[in-house]
Structure formats: C-alpha cells, structure tokens
TORTORTOR-373845 format. One record per residue (C-alpha): z, x, y. Coordinates in steps of 0.001 Angstrom, whole numbers, plus 500000, padded with zeros to 6 digits. Layout:
N
ZXY...
***
This chain:
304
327457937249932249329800935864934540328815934136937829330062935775940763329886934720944749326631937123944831324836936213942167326022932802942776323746932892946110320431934919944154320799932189941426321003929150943728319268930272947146317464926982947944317523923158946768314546923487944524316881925932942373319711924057942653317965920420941480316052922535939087319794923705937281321030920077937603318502918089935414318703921141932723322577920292932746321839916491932849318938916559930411319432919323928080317056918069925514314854916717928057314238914107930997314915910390929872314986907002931538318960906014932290317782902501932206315286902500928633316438906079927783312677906712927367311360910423927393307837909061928620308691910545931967306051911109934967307637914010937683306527912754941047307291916399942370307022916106945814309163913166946107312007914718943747311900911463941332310707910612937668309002907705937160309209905979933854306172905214931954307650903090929591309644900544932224308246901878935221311793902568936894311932905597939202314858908071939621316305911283940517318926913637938561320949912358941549320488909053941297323897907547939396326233910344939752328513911957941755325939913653944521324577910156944316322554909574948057324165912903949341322314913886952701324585917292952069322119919726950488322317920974947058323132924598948348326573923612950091327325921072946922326983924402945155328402926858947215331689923936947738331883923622943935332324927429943044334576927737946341336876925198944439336520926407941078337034930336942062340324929636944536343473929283942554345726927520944953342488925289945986340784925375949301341071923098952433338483920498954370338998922034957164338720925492955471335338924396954030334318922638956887334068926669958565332679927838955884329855925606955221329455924038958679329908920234958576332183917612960224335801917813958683334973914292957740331906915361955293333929918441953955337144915852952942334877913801950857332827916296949781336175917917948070337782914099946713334195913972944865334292917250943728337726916121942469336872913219940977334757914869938867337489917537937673339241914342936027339992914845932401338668911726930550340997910653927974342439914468927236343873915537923492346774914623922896349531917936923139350598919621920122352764922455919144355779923354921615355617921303924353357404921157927858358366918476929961359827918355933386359515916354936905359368917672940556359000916312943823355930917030946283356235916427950150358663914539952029359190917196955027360488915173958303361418916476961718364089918584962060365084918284958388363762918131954376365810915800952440365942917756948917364643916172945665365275911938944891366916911626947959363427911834949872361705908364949471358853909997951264358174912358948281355871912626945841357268912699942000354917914554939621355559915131936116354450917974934152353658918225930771352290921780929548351994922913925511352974927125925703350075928784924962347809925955925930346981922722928378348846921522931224348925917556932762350071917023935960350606912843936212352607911170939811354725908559938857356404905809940489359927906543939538361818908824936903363223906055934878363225906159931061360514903827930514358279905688933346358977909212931360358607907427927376355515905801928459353970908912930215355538911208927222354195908515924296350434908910925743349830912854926183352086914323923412351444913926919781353626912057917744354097915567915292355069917579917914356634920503916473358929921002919830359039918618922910361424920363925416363482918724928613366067919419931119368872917384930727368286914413932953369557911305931346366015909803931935364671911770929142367567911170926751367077907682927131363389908157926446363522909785923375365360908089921819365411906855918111364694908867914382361123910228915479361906912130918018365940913376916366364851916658915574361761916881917602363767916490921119365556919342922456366736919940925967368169922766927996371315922248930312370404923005933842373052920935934985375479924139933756373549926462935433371634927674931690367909927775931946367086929482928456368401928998924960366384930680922527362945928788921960364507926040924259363500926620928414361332924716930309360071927746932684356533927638931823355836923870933351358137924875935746355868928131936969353075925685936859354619923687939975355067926726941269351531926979941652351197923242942679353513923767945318351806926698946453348482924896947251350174922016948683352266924139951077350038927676951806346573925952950988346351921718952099349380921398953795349601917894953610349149915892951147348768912075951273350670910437948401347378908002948182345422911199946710347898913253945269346374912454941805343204913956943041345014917326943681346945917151940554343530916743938843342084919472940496344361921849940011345169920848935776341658921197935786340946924964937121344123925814935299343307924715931774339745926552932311341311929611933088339672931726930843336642929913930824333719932005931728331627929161932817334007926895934716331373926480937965328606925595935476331078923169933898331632921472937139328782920971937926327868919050934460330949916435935360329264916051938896326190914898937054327618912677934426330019911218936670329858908251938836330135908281942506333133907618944547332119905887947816334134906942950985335165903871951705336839903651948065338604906349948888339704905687952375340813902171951485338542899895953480337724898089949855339222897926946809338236900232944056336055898692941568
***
C-alpha cells in the first residue's frame, strides 16, 4: 500500500521506529560488521551501536552514511525526505525550515544531503527515441533579464530524455560541439534507434560521421517548425518546464555552485514517477551513501 503523509507519521512516530526501518533497509539479510563484514554482531541497545564480536569494532546504521553524526532526529530526516520526494517542483530551506523547526542553516544542508543521495550512480545508458536539447537557468539582473547565451550569469543545462522513459538533466560549461558529443557519447547508446535535436550547429557538429547518418535527426526551430512527424523535441522540452518551475515558483535562486544538486533532485523524483515506493527508496541511498560535510559543500575545503 502506498505511503501517505498520515500513515507516514503512524509508521515513523518516534526515532526508535525510524532507526529500527533504517538497519532493515541497510541490512536486509542481517546486521554485519562494515569493517570485517562479520554477522557476529552484539546490539548494545541502549547506546544505539553494534559491537562486533569478531574485530571488536562498534557502530551504528548511521555511522558511514549520509545521516552520518546527525544531531537532527530521525523523525525530521524522515518527515524532510518524503516532503522532497512527494513535492513535484521540490521544496525550499526556508520552506522546511517552518515546517520542521530548525535554523535555515540546518534545513539547507539537510536538503543538499538529501540530494546527494538522489544522485544516479553511473545510470543506463538511453535507448530507443531519444531527445536532446539545452536551456539556460538564472541570470535575472536588476532592471533587466538578458535572454538565453547572452547572459554569462546563466546556468546552461542540457537535457537528455528517452519518450516513454528516463530523463538526465547535466550543467555544462559551454554548448560547444565537443561539450554536447562528449555529454551525448556517455548517456545515449550507441544503437539508438532515434536521437533527436534542434538545429543548433553545436549538435551538427557533434554528430557527426557514419554512426550517427541515419540515427541523427533534427527539427528546424530556427523556421519557426517544432514538429515533423516522429521528429520534435517537446517532451525534454516540457521537462524544463518543470525545472524552471521549481527554480522560479519553488527555490528561487539557485546558485550555479549547486545547480547539479537540483538537477539531480529533480531527474530523480521524475524518473520514479510511478514508483510506489520512492520515500522508501530514498531512504536506502541515504544509508548506502556517504556523507557530504557542510563545509564540502559550502567551499571552505576542497571536496575529497
């Protein structure tokens, strides 16, 4: 049965509940060492930790992931997750910073970790018809928005979404042809049955050569036609519309240091959709994936 915002509460209504769900999502089969990967495991329940019998290291199903040495507890982690998951055009810090009552500064990094987490590791590779376009995020100045390239203060995302199926969101330097190849080359499969474009010379540079002859086609915007059959690029192009209406109606501004993050984010809710069990799903990447330390993603060091 799907999870709802009720139920949601019932299921998880203390920390005890909510640790309980997290090593069943870590440990499936059961509790093991991360160091020895020993099942020999002592619960020191009063503590929260498991103490290894064979190598005598002790740990919690925090310890090594993202909720790594939280002082947040596991009910708002919860609650901030399925907040995340459940709103389409995303939520604000300062939005959850209301709702769950912390400092704007906890709710901002509680939502880049919660991000972080959303990350596709090395994603499938598109197949099928495929789209591919580029738009620009940001840029607004005083008394004026410069439209599209002309704005060095934007953003430039590319899009790459198979109809039917996944979407990638990537931010790119620039929208030269060896940016576009390079970004086209490592999320669409080589036997593509369709890999549609605008127009822009970047792309015709970029796919270039016999592979991609009769593989390539592209619509001509530039003469004011926008479908041709099988050959339109409106469904990446409705999926900026949705990235563009969480940047503008939902965060309103959006560093270009993190706009990965909210590309990320939002790829990920949309590609699980349909999926029944997105919030549990979440909450398995928060527990097999590393932490991300504030001051990683403030700047004040280097990211390892």
């Amino acid at each position: 049965m799907p999870l709802n915002m009720i139920s949601m509460f019932e299921r998880y209504s203390d920390d005890n509940k909510c640790r309980a769900a997290l090593v069943k999502l870590r440990w499936p089969e059961g509790v093991r060492c991360p160091e020895c990967l020993s099942d020999k495991i002592s619960h020191v329940e009063e503590r929260h930790i498991y103490d290894c019998d064979s190598c005598r290291y002790q740990f919690s199903v925090l310890a090594g992931t993202m909720l790594h040495d939280t002082h947040l507890p596991l009910t708002k982690w919860f609650l901030a997750t399925y907040i995340m998951c459940e709103s389409r055009k995303g939520v604000s810090a300062n939005q959850l910073k209301r709702m769950l009552g912390v400092s704007y500064k906890t709710a901002w990094y509680l939502c880049h970790r919660i991000r972080a987490a959303m990350k596709e590791v090395e994603p499938r590779k598109l197949t099928g018809v495929v789209e591919v376009d580029e738009t620009y995020v940001g840029g607004r100045h005083h008394g004026a928005c410069i439209e599209g390239r002309g704005d060095p203060k934007k953003g430039i995302v590319v899009g790459i979404r198979k109809r039917g199926g996944d979407l990638r969101f990537f931010t790119a330097a620039d929208v030269k042809a060896g940016t576009l190849g390079k970004i086209i080359r490592e999320n669409v499969c080589e036997n593509v049955r369709l890999l549609v474009t605008d127009d822009f010379a970047s792309y015709q540079s970029a796919l270039q050569g016999p592979h991609w002859k009769d593989r390539h086609k592209a619509i001509n915007h530039s003469s004011g036609k926008y479908v041709d059959g099988d050959i339109y690029t409106n469904t990446v192009e409705s999926a900026f519309s949705l990235l563009k209406r969480g940047v503008i109606g939902t965060w309103h501004k959006v560093s270009l240091k993190h706009l990965q993050a909210y590309c990320d984010e939002m790829t990920w809710r949309f590609n699980n959709r349909k999926n029944d069990y997105l919030f549990r799903d979440t909450l398995m990447k928060l527990v097999t994936s590393k932490n991300v330390e504030y001051k990683e993603l403030t700047g004040q060091t280097k990211a390892a």
